[in-house]
N, C-alpha and C positions, 0 to 999 in steps of 0.2 A: 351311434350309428345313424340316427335320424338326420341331428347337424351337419354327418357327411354327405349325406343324401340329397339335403337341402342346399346346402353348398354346391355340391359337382348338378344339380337343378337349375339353380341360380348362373353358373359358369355356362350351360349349355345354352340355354335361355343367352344369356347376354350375346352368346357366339353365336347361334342365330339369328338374333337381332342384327347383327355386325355384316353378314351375312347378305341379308335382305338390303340394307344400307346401300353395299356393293353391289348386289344387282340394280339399285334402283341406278346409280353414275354408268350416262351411257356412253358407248364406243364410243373416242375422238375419231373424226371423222379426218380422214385421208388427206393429205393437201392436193389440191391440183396440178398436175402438169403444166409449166408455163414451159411457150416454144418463144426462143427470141428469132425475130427475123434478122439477120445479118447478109448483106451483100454476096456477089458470088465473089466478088473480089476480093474482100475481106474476108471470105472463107477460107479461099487461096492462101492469102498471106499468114493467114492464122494456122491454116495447116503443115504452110513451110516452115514457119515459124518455129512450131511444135514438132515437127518432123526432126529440124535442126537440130533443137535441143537435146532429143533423143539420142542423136546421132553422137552430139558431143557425149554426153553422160554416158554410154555403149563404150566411147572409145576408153574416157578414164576409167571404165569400170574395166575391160580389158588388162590396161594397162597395169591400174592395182592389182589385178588377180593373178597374172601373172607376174610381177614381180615379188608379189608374198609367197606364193606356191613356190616362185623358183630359187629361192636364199636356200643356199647349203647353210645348216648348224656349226660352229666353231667349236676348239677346246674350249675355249674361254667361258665359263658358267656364266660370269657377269654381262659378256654377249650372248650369250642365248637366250639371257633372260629378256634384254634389250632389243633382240630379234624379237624373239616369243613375242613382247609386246606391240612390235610396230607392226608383225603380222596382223594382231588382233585389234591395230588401229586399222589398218589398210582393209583387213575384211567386215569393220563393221562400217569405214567407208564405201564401202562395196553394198554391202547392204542398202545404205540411207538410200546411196544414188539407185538399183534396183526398184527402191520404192518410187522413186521419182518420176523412172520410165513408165511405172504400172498407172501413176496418176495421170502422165502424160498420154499414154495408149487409152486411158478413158476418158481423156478430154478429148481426144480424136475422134471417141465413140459417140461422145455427147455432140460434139460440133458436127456429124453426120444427123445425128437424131434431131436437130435443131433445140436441144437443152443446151448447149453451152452460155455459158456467163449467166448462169442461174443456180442461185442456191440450191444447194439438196435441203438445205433445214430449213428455211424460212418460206422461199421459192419466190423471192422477189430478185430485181436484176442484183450481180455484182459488179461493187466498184468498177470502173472501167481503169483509174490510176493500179488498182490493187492485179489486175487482166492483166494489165500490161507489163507489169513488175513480176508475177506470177502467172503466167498465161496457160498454166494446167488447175488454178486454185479450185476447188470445187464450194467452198462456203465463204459469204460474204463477211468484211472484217469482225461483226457484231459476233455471229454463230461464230464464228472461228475462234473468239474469246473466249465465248461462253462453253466452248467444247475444250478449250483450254485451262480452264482452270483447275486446281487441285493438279494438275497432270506434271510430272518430271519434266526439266527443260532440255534433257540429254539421254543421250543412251547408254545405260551403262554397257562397258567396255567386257564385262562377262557376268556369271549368274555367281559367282565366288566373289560375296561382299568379304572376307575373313582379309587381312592381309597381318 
């Protein structure tokens, strides 16, 4: 009985110690807000820009959503299946682009708030080549790596891995 006593003493003690350790490592401290100055002109264009984009990605997401909702089923099993699947291609196209808008409607929010083409992780400028190739990106090449890694490079097509 002693040994155990001494033991589960010995574990508490340590886990205490451990304990104190953690309190001693202090809060990382917040990153700053950087504001980039950008032109009114270049605001303009940036916002037609991304306005545009929108617009496009709206239409094709229209456009796939109603044409998967609106496919009649066949007798043909081996077409339904065929259906079935390009359905659940088109609506997880429907999806990606959905996300797109949502980045896009927040780069709109940033470039009001004067954060646009500023990292959210690092908070130094972004690429302006990487802006202009993706002009809603919210993280500079580097973080966008580094948040990338270990991560799937796709989406799977349903939550039914079994085939």
């Amino acid at each position: 009985m002693k040994k155990t006593a001494e033991k589960a003493g010995k574990k508490v003690a340590a886990t205490s110690t451990a304990k104190k350790a953690v309190k001693e490592i202090p809060e990382p401290k917040p990153l700053p807000i950087v504001k980039v100055k950008i032109s009114a002109k270049d605001k303009a264009e940036l916002r037609d820009n991304l306005l545009a984009i929108r617009e496009g990605l709206s239409g094709q997401m229209t456009a796939l959503r109603d044409d998967s909702l609106a496919r009649e089923p066949s007798d043909n099993t081996t077409e339904d299946g065929t259906d079935a699947f390009d359905r659940q291609v088109s609506l997880n196209l429907v999806s990606s682009e959905h996300d797109e808008v949502m980045a896009i409607d927040d780069a709109l929010r940033r470039l009001e708030e004067g954060t646009y083409g500023v990292c959210e992780e690092c908070r130094h400028p972004i690429e302006k080549a990487r802006i202009k190739a993706l002009p809603f990106v919210r993280l500079c090449v580097k973080c966008q790596s580094d948040s990338e890694k270990g991560k799937t490079k796709y989406r799977p097509l349903s939550s039914d891995t079994t085939m």
